[in-house]
C-alpha beads as a LAMMPS data file, in Angstrom:
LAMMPS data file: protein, C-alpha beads

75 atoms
74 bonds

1 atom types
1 bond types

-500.0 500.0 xlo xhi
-500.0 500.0 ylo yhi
-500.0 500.0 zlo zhi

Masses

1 110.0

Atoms # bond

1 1 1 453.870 228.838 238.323
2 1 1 452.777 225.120 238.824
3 1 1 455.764 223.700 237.593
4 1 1 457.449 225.301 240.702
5 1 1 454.801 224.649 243.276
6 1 1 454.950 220.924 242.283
7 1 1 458.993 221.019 242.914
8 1 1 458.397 222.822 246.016
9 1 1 456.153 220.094 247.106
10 1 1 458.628 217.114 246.116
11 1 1 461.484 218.986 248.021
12 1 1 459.809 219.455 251.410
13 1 1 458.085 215.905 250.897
14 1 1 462.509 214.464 250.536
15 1 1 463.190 216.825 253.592
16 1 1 460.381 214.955 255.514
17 1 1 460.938 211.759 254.605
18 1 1 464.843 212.095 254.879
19 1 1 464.587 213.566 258.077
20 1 1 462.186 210.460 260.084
21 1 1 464.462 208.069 257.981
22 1 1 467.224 209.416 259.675
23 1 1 465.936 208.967 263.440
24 1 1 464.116 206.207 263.114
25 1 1 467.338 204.195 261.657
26 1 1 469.404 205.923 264.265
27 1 1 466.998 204.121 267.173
28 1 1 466.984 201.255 265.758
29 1 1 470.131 200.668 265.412
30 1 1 471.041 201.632 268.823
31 1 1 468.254 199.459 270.301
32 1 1 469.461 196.753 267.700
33 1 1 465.684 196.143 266.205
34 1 1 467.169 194.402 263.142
35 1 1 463.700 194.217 261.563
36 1 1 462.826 197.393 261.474
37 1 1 466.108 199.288 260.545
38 1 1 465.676 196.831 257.191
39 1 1 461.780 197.983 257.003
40 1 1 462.322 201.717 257.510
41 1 1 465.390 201.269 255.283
42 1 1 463.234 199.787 252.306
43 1 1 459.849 200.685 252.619
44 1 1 459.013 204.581 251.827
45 1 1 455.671 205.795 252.576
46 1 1 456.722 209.345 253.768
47 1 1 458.017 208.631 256.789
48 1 1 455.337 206.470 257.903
49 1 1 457.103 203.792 259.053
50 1 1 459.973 205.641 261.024
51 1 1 457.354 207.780 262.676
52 1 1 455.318 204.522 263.731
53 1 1 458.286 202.577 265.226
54 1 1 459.514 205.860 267.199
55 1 1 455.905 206.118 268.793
56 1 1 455.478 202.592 269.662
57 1 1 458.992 201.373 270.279
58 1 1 460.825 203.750 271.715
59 1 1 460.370 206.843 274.030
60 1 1 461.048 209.401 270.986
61 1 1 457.808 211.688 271.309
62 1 1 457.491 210.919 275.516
63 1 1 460.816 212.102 275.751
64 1 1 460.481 215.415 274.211
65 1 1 457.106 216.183 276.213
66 1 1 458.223 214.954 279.519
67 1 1 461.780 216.912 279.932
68 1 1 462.391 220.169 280.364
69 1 1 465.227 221.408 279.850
70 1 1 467.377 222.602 282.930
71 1 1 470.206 224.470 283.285
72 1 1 473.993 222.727 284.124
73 1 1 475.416 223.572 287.129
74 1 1 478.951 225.362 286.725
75 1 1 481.900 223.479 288.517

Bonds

1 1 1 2
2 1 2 3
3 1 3 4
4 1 4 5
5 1 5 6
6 1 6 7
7 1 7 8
8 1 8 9
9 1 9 10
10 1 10 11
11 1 11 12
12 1 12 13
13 1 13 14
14 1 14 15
15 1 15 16
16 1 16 17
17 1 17 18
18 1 18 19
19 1 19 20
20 1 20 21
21 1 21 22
22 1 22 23
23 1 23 24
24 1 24 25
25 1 25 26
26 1 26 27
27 1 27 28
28 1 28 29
29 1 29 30
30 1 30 31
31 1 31 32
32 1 32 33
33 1 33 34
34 1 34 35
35 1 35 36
36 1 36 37
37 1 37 38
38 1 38 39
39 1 39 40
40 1 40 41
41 1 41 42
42 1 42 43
43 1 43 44
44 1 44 45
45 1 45 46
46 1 46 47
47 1 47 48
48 1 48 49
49 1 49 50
50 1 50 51
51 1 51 52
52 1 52 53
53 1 53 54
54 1 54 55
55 1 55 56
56 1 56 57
57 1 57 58
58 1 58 59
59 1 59 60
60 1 60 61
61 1 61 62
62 1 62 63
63 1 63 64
64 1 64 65
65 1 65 66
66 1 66 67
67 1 67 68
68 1 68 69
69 1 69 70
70 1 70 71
71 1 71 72
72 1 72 73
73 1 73 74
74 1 74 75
């Protein structure tokens, strides 16, 4: 029964860290913040390090608080 909890854990802990990986190299790339694509690139720390440059660097979490979502207007 452990053996599978412990795989459980190491799965969701690759989805996580995968997952702030992936959007914090996507915004730093597009801002071109050449430091810290090759820091969030190298360094793992489950997702640590993407999750601290999209709250200080970029708008990431604002963003998502601030706009709601409205609905297009036909033409």
């Amino acid at each position: 029964m452990f053996e599978n909890l412990w795989l459980l854990s190491i799965v969701v802990l690759l989805i996580w860290e995968l997952f702030w990986k992936a959007v914090g190299l996507w915004y730093s790339a597009r801002k071109n913040d050449k430091f810290w694509f090759v820091a969030i690139l190298l360094i793992n720390l489950a997702g640590l390090i993407p999750i601290l440059y999209l709250g200080f660097k970029t708008d990431f979490f604002a963003s998502k608080k601030q706009k709601p979502r409205t609905a297009k207007k036909k033409r």
